[in-house]
C-alpha positions as CSV (number, residue, x, y, z in Angstrom):
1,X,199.9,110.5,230.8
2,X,196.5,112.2,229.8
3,X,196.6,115.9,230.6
4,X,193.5,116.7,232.6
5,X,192.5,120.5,231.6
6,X,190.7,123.0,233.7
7,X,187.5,122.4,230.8
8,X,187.7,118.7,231.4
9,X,187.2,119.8,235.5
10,X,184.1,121.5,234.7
11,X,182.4,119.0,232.6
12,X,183.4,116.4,235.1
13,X,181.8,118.7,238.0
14,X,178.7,119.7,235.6
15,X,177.8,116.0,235.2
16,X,178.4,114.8,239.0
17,X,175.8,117.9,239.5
18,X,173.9,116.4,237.1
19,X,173.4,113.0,238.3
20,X,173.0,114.0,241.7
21,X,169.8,116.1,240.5
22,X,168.5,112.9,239.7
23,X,169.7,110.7,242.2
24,X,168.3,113.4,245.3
25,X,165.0,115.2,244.1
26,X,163.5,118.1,246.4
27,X,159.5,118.2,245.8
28,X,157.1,120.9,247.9
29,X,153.3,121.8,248.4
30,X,152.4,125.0,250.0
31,X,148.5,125.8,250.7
32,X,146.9,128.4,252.3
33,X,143.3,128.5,252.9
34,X,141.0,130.7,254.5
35,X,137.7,129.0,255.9
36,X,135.1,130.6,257.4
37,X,132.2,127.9,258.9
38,X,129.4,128.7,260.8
39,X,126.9,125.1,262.4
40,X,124.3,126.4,264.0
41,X,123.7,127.2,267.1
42,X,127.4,127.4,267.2
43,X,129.5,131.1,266.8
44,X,130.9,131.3,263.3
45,X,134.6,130.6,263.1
46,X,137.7,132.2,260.6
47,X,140.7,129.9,260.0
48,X,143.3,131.5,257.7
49,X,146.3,128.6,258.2
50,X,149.0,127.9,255.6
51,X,150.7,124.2,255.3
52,X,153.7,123.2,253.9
53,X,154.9,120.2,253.1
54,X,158.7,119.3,251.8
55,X,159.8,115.7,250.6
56,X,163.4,114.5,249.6
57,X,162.9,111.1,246.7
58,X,166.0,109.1,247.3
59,X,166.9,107.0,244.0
60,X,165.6,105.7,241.6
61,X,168.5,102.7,241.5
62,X,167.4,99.9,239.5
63,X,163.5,100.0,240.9
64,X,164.5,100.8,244.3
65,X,164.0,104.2,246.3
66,X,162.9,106.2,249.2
67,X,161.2,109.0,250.3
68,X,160.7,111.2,253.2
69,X,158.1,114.4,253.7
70,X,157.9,116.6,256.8
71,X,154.4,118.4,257.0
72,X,153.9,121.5,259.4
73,X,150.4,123.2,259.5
74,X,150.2,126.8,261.3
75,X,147.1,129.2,262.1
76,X,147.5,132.8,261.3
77,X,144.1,133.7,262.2
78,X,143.3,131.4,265.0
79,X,139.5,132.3,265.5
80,X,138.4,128.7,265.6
81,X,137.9,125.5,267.4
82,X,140.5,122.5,266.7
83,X,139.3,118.8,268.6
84,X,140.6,117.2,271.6
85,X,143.8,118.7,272.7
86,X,144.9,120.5,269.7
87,X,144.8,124.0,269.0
88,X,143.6,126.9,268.4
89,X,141.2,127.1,270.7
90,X,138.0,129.4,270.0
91,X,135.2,128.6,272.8
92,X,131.5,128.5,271.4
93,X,133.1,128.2,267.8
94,X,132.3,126.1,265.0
95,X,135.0,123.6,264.6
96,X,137.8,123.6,261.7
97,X,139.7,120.6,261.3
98,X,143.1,122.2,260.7
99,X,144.8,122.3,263.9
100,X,148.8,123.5,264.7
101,X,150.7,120.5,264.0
102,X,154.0,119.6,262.6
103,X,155.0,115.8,262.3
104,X,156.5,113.5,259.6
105,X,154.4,112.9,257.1
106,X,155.7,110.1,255.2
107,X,158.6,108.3,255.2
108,X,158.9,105.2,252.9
109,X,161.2,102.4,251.1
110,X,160.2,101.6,247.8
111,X,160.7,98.7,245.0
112,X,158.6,99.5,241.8
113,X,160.1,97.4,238.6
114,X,158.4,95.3,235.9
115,X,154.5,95.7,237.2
116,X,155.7,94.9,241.1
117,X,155.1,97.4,244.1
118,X,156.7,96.6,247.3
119,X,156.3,99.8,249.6
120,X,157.0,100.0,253.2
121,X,156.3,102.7,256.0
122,X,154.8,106.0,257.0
123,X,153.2,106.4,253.4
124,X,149.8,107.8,251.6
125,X,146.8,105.3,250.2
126,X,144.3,105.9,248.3
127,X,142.0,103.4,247.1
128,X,138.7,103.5,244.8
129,X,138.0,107.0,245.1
130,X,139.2,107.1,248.5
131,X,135.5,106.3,249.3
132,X,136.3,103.9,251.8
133,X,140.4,104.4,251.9
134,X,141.5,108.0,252.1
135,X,144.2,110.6,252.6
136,X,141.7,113.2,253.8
137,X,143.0,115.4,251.0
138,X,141.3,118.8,251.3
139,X,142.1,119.3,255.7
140,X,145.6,120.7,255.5
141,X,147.0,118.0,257.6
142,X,146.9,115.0,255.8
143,X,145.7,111.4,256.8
144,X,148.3,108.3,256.4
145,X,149.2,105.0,256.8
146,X,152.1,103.4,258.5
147,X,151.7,100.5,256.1
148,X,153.2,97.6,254.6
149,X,152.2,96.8,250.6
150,X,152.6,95.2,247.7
151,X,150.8,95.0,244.2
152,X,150.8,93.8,240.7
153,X,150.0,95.6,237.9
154,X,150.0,95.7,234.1
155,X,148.1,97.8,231.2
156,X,145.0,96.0,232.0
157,X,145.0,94.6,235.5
158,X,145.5,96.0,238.5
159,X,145.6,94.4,241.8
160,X,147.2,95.3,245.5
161,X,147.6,94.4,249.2
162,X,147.9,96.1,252.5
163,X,148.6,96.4,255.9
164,X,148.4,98.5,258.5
165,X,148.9,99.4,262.4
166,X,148.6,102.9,262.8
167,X,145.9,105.7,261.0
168,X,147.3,109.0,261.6
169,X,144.6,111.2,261.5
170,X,143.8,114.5,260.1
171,X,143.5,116.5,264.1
172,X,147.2,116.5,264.5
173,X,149.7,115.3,267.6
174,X,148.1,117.3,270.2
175,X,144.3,116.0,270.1
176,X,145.6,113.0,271.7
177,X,144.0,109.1,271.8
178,X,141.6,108.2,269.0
179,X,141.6,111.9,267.5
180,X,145.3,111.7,266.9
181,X,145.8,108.2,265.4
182,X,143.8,105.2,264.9
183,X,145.3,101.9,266.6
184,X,144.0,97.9,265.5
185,X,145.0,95.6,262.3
186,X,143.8,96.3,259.3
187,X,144.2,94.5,255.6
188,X,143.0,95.8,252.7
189,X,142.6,94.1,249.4
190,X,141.4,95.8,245.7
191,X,142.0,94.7,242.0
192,X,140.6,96.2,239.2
193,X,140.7,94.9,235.5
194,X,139.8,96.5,232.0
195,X,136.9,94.8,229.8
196,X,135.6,95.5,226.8
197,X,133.2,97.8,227.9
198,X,135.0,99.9,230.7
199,X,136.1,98.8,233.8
200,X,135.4,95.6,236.9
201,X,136.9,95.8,240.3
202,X,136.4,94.9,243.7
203,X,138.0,95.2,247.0
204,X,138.0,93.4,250.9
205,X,138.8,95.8,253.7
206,X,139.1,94.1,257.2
207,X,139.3,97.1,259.4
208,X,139.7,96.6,263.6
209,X,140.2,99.8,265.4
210,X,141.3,98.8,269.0
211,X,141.2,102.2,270.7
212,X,137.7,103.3,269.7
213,X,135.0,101.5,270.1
214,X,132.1,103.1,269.0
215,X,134.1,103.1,265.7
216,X,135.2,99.0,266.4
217,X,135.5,96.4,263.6
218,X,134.3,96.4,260.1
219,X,134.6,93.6,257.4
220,X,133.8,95.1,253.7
221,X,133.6,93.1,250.9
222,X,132.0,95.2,247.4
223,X,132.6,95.1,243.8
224,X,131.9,97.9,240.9
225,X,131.4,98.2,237.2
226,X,132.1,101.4,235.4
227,X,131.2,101.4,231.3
228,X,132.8,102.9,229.2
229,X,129.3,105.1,228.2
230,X,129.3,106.8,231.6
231,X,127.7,104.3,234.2
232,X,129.1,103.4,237.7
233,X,127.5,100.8,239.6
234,X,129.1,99.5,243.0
235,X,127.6,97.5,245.9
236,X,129.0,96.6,249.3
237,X,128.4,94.5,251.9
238,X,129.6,95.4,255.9
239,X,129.5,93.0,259.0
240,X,130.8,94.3,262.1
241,X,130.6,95.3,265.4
242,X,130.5,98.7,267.2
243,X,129.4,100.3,270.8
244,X,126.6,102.6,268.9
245,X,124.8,98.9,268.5
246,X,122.8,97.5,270.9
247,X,122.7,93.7,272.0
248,X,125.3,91.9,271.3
249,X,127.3,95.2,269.4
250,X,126.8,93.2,265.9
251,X,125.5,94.4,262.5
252,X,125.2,93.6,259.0
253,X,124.6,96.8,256.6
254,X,124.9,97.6,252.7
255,X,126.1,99.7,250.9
256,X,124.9,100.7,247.0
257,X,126.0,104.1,244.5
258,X,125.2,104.5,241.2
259,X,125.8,107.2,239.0
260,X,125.6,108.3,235.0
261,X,127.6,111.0,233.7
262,X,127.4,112.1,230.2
263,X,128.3,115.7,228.2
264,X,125.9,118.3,228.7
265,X,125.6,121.9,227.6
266,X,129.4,122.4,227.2
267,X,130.5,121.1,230.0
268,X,129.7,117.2,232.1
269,X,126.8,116.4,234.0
270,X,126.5,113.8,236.5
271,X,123.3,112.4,238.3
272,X,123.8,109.5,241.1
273,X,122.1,107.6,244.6
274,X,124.4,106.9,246.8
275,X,123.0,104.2,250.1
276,X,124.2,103.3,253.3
277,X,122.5,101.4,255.7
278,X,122.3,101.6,259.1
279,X,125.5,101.6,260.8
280,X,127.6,101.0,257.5
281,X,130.8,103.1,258.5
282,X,133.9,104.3,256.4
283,X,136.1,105.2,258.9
284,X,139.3,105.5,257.1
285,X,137.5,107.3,253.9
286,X,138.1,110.6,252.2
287,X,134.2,111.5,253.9
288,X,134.8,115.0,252.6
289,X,134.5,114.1,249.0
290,X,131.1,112.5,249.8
291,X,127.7,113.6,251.0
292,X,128.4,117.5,250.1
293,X,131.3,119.7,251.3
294,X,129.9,120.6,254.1
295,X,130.5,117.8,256.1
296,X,127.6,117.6,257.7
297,X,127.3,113.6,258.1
298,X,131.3,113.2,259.5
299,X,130.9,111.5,262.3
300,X,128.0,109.1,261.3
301,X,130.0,108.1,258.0
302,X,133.4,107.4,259.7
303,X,131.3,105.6,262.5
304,X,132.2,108.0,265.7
305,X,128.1,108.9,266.4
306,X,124.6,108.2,265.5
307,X,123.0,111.7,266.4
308,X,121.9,110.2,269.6
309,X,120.2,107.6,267.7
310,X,118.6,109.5,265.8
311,X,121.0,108.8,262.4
312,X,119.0,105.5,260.5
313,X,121.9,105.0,257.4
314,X,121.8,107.5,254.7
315,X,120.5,108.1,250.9
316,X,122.1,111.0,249.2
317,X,120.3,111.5,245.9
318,X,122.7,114.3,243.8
319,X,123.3,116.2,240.5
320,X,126.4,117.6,239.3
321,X,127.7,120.0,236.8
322,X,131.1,120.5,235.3
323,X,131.9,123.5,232.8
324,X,135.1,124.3,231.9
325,X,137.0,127.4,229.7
326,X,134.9,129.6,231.2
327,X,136.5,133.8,231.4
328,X,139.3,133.9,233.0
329,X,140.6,130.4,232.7
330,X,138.0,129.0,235.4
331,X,136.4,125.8,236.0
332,X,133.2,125.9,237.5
333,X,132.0,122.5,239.4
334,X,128.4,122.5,241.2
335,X,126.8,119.8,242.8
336,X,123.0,119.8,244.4
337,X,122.0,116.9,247.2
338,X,118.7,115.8,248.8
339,X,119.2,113.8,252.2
340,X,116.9,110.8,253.3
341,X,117.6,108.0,255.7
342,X,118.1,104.6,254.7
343,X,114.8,103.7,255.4
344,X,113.8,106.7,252.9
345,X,110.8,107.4,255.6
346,X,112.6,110.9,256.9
347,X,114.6,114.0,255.9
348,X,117.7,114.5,256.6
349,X,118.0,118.0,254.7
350,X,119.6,119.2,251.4
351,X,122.8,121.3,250.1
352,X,124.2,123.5,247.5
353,X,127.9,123.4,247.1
354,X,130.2,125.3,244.2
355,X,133.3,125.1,243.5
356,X,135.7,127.8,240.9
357,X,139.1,126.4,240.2
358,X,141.7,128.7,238.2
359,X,145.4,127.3,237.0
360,X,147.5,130.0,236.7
361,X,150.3,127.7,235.8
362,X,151.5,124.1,236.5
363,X,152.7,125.6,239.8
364,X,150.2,127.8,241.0
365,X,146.3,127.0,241.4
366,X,143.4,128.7,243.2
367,X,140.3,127.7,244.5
368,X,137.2,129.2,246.0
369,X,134.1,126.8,247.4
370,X,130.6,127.7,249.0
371,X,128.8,124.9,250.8
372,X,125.2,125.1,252.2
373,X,123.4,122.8,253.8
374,X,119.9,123.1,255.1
375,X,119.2,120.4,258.1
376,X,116.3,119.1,259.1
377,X,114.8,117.7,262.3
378,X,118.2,116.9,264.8
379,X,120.7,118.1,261.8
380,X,121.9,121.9,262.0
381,X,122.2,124.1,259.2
382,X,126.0,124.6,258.1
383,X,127.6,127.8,256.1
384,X,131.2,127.2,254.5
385,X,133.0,129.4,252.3
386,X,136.9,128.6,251.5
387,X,139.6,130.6,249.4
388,X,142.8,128.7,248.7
389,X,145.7,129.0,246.9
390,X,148.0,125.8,246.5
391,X,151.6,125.9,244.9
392,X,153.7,123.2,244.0
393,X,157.3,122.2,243.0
């Protein structure tokens, strides 16, 4: 018989460590951010939270493996107004959207072999810029999908399916109905296919939220074209129906952006239109990376509000400047908007944003960004500034 020695012991122990590394991965994501946000005639508010979030990856055993992410979201300076029931509660304040709240964040089963995606539960999408489909990425509680999908892909082609009952939102446990989750049936299709010269794609989102119904039901259907010498084109047409319509609560609406980017003075310059019509709502979308960071067209854009009918569709004509290796190991990222309606017969207002991003290591980033936006007519001016510090394992 085979003497088994005491070095034998350790290697066997060193490589069960070993494989259980891989089999059970630990992954985390702390941020905190201090906001200060002032909307006129409102008090200015100060939010200093931190968010962590900790995920387990199950697997991976021949293409098949899970995942699970608790998220928790805590206010250290609570001088701030949070929606609905959430909290902290600041009276006369500007409102933050980063209320107290811990929940599970996602929690998914997973099959990803050979080009195939089969993916199911509480789980993050993000589709085409998150322009219409979002995860809401800069709020510290994120926005997911308790979602069923599956998708095809290879080097060149691209294409996906899903659906969904449940949105959880952004405002947390405690805002309660609507604020806290989205209910209805959605199904969303994309694909997306290289050409010679860049990129085609197109998507189909059939969106019915049950327990709102200003925001109600929306059928998108659009396609793009991005080239490989800097132009996007994409166009988009919405029928639905919502409670901010009159009549019979039907609309038809468009939706258009373009944009050229192109290397400029060192660093990468972007000039763009981006259109929507009257009552053309993303309700599920990332809205904070559109339409300037200071959020000042939220609630028209996802669908909640029309400004008491004063909001006619939007056209958001911007520039954009990227530069980085500056001192210090900064990136510097500013953008300029001018607001009209979709009508282009009034002003909405304009905005200055910028944006300094330093990577002190793979781990450890930092961020500081300065919105201003200047409202006109029913629109309120809006001061932002942010300082965040994200770390990741």
């Amino acid at each position: 018989m085979k003497r088994i020695t005491s070095l034998s012991l350790a290697s066997l122990a060193f490589t069960s460590v070993v494989h259980a590394q891989d089999f059970l991965k630990i992954s985390g994501h702390v941020t905190t951010r201090y906001e200060f946000r002032e909307t006129d005639p409102l008090d200015a508010s100060h939010a200093l939270t931190a968010r962590a979030r900790l995920g387990l990856t199950i697997g991976e055993f021949n293409g098949f493996s899970a995942f699970i992410e608790g998220e928790g979201t805590q206010g250290i300076v609570e001088d701030f107004n949070t929606p609905g029931g959430a909290t902290p509660k600041a009276p006369g304040g500007t409102a933050i959207g980063d209320p107290n709240n811990h929940e599970l964040n996602q929690a998914y089963l997973q099959y990803k072999k050979d080009g195939i995606l089969l993916k199911v539960g509480r789980q993050r999408i993000i589709r085409n810029k998150a322009a219409f489909i979002g995860n809401v990425g800069w709020r510290q509680n994120e926005q997911t999908f308790d979602a069923a999908q599956v998708g095809y892909s290879t080097d060149d082609f691209n294409v996906t399916y899903a659906y969904f009952d449940q949105v959880n939102r952004i405002f947390g446990r405690d805002a309660g109905g609507p604020l806290t989750e989205f209910e209805g049936e959605f199904h969303i299709f994309d694909f997306d296919t290289k050409v010679n010269f860049g990129k085609l794609g197109g998507y189909a989102y059939f969106l019915d939220v049950t327990n709102n119904g200003n925001v109600g039901e929306s059928n998108t259907i659009g396609a793009f074209i991005k080239t490989n010498g800097g132009l996007y084109a994409e166009f988009a047409h919405q029928e639905g129906t919502s409670n901010l319509v009159g009549g019979d609560n039907d609309y038809t609406a468009l939706y258009g952006h373009v944009k050229y980017t192109q290397k400029a003075a060192g660093g990468t310059g972007t000039i763009g239109i981006e259109y929507l019509g009257d009552h053309f709502k993303t309700p599920l979308a990332t809205v904070h990376a559109f339409n300037g960071f200071a959020d000042a067209f939220i609630g028209q854009r996802i669908g909640l509000n029309d400004k008491g009918g004063n909001y006619d569709g939007i056209t958001d004509i911007y520039a954009s400047y990227v530069k980085k290796g500056l001192p210090g190991g900064l990136t510097f990222k500013g953008f300029l908007h001018f607001y009209m309606d979709g009508e282009l017969d009034d002003t909405y207002g304009y905005e200055a944003d910028a944006v300094l991003v330093k990577k002190f290591n793979e781990d450890l980033t930092g961020l500081a960004k300065l919105a201003y936006f200047s409202g006109d007519d029913f629109y309120d001016d809006i001061k932002q500034i942010s300082f965040q510090v994200d770390y990741k394992f």
